[in-house]
N, C-alpha and C positions, 0 to 999 in steps of 0.2 A: 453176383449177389442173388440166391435163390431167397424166394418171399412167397409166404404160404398165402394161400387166400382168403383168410382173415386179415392176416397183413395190408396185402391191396385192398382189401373194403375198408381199412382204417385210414389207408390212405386217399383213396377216391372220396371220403366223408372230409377228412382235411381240407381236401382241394376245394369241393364243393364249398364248404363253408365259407374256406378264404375268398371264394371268389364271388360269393354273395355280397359279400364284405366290403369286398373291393367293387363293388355296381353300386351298392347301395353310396358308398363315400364318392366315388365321380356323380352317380343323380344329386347328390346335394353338395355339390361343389366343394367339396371339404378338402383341404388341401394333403396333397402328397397320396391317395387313395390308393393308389396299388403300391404301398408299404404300410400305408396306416390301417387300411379298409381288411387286409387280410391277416394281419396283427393282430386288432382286434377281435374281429369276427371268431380267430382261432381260438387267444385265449377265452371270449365268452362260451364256446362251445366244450373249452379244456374243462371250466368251472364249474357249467352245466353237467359234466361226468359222461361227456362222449368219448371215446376210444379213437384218440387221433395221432397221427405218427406221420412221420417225415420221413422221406426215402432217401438214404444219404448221397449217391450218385446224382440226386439231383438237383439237392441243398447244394453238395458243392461244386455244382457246374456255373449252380447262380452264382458262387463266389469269381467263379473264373471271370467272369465277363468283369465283373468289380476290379479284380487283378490286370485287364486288358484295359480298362479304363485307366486305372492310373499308368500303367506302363507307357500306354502312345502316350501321357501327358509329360512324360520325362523326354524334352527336347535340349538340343544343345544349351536353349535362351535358359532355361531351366536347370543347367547342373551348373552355368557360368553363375546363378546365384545364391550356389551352396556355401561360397564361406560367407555370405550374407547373416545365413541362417546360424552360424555355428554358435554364437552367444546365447540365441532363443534355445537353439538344440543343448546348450548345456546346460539348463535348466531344469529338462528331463528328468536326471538322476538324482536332484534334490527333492525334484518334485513324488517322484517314487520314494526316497525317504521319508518324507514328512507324511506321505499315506500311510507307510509301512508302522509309523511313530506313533501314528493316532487310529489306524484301522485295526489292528490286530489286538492292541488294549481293546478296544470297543466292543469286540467281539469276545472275547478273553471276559472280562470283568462286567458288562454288560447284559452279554446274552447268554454266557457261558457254556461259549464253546472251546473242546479243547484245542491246545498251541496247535496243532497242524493245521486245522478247518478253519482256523481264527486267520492261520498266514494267509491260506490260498483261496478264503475270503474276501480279505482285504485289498490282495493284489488286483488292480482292474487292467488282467488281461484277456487274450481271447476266453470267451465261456467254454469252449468244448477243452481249451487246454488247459486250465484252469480247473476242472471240472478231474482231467485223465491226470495230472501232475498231483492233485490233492489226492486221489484216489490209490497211486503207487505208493503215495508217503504215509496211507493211514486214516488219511482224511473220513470226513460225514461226506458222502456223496450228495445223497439225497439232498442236505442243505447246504452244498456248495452248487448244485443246480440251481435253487431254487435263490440263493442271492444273487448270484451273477445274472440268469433269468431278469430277475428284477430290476436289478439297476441297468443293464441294456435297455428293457421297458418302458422306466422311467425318463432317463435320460433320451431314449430316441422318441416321448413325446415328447417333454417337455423343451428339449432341443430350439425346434422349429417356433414356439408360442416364444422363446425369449430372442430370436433372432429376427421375426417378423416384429414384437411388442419392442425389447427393449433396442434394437439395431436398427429396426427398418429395413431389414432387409427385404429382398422378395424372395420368392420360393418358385418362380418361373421361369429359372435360366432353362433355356433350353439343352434337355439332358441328351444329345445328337441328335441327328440327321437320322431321316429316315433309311432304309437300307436299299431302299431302291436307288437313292441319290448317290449311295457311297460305291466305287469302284469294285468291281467281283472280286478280281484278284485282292483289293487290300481286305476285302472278306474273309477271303480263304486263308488271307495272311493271319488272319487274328483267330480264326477258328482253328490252324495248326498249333498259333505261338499259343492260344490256351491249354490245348489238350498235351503238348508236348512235354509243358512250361509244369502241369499238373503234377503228371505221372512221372517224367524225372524228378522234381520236385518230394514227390512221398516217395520215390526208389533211393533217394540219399537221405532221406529223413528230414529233409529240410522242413523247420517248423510252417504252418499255417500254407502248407504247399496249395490248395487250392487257388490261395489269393495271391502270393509271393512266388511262385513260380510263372505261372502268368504274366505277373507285373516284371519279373525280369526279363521274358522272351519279348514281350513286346516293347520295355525299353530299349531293347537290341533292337529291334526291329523299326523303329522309330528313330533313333541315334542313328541310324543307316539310311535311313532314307527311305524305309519302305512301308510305312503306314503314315497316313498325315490327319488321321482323325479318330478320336473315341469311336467304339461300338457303336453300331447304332440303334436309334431310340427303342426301339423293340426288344433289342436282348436288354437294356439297361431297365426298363419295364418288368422283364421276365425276372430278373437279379431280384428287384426291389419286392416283386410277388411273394419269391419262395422266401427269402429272408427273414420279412415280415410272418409269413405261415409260422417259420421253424418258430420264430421269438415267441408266438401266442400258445405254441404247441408245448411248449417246454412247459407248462403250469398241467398239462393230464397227472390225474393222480392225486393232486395237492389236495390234501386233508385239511381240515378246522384247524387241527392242532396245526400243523406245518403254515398256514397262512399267519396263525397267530403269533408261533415263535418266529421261521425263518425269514419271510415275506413280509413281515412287519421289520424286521433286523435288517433284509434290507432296504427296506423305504427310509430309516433311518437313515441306516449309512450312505444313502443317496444323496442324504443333503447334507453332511458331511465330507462325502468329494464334493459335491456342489460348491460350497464356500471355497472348497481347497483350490479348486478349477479356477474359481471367478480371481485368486487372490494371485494364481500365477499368470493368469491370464491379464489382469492390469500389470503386473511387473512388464511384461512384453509390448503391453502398447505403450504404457507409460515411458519408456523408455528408446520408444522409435522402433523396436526390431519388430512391430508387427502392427499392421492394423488391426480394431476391435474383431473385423468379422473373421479374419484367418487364427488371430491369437484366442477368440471363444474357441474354434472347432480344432484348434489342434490341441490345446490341454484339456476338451470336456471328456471326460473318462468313458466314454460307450466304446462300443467294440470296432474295428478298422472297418469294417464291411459298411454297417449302419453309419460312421462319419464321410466315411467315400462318398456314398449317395448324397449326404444331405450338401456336402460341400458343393459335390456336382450341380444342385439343385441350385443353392444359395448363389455361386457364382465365383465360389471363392477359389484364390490361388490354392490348387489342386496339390502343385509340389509341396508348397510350405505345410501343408495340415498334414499331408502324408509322411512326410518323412520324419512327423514328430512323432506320430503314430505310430509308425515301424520302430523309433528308435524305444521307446517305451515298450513295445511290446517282446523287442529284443531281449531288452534290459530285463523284464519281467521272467522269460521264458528261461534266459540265461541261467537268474538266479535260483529259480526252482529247482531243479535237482541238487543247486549246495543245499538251499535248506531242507531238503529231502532226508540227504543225508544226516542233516545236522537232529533234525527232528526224529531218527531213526536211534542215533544213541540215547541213551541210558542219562539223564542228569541228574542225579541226587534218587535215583528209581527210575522206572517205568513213566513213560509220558500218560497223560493222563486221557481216559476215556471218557466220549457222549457217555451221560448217565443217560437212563430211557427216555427222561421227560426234559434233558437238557434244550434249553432256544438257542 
């Protein structure tokens, strides 16, 4: 990946900022700082109209460690309570319908976007594929960043304020062992099964390979016997830094107009998943198949990466929030290229185009 030297001074001002960010939220005790601290920092610097950009090799390195995370946490005790799960897990796909039912009207009739930008709006899957899948079909780019953007955003502050207020949870689970404590060899193990898990991973196309490749080489490698512990605290540290950077970065550029139409659309629709979240997430405790703190974080709609951390954080059963996660985001990915297609033909005419000043 060649990057001119504009590029890197865009990005050296990134880092800088994040990591102000991030000193300034550990000096005042603010909880979760090296995700919150550089989140922020980034987007105020995005809005202030500085030139900040994220280096992708290393966005998705932090996801690897996320992906190595969840993998060692897939142990025998762990898949012996997969048909546990399968009643919560078939929830899923209703619950992706009744988004699809009410986010894409919303969008549509509301903000008045057209049907393609409305779908791949509405669906809360990964941002960056979310983002490429609306973009092959036709899609607003520009305002399919800038919602998805958002509701990550929202959702990974708002997240932690309702798991500590309304759960009680704490936000102190200790997120691994430092590295010096952890065996060399299972270091190296994790540092192969990421890079390995990666790059196979984008050579068969497999979606969201950064995170999903990883998490399979190290469930191998876990199921076998040869890792017995998450990352250690350091790389999970580094994960939560860039992450956070990328999510504040993602607002460079945003206009008056655009904050007014598309980042006001989705602050709305944020709290439209919100109710949608909270209503499938009582069906699941209500019902015995889940405690409150596993059944909030595996239906709240933020992105796989951002719920990994905070689950790590909060304490919660790691498998059960994951594999709701994956299955959704399956589900999501699955269906975008039908509707690609579908949104590709001709219905009654021509699909309908952003006018200039559409929200």
């Amino acid at each position: 990946m060649q990057l001119s030297l504009s590029s890197w001074r865009a990005f050296f001002l990134t880092f800088l900022s994040a990591a102000l960010g991030a000193a300034a939220f550990w000096a005042l005790d603010f909880p979760l700082p090296f995700l919150f601290g550089p989140m922020f920092a980034s987007l105020a610097a995005a809005l202030c109209g500085l030139k900040l950009r994220t280096i992708e090799p290393v966005s998705k390195s932090a996801r690897t460690v996320l992906g190595i995370a969840v993998g060692a946490s897939i142990t025998p005790a762990v898949l012996s309570q997969l048909p546990n799960m399968a009643l919560s897990v078939a929830l899923v796909p209703i619950y992706l319908l009744v988004i699809a039912g009410v986010g894409v009207p919303f969008f549509q009739r509301v903000c008045g976007l057209d049907r393609v930008t409305a779908y791949y709006s509405a669906m809360p899957g990964g941002l960056q594929d979310m983002v490429l899948f609306g973009e092959e079909a036709g899609g607003n780019v520009r305002a399919l960043s800038l919602i998805h953007a958002t509701r990550v955003l929202l959702i990974v502050s708002l997240a932690p304020l309702i798991l500590t207020g309304a759960m009680e949870a704490t936000l102190d689970n200790p997120i691994g062992a430092s590295a010096a404590s952890l065996p060399v060899h299972e270091l190296v193990i994790m540092v192969a099964a990421a890079l390995i898990g990666w790059k196979l991973g984008e050579r068969v196309g497999l979606f969201g390979a950064p995170i999903i490749g990883p998490l399979i080489a190290a469930a191998a490698c876990s199921l076998a016997g040869l890792i017995h512990s998450r990352p250690p605290a350091e790389a999970i540290l580094f994960a939560q830094f860039f992450i956070g950077m990328g999510i504040g970065a993602g607002y460079v550029g945003v206009t008056m107009k655009e904050l007014r139409n598309y980042v006001v659309a989705g602050i709305l629709y944020v709290g439209l998943l919100a109710l949608l979240a909270v209503v499938f997430a009582e069906i699941v405790v209500q019902t015995g198949l889940s405690r409150p703190l596993e059944g909030f974080l595996a239906f709240a709609p933020g992105g796989q990466a951002e719920m990994t951390v905070l689950a790590i954080i909060a304490g919660a059963d790691l498998g059960y929030v994951v594999v709701h996660h994956l299955t959704r985001v399956v589900l999501v990915i699955l269906c975008a290229p039908m509707f690609a297609r579908l949104f590709a033909r001709p219905i009654g005419g021509p699909g309908p185009k952003d006018p200039p000043d559409a929200a």
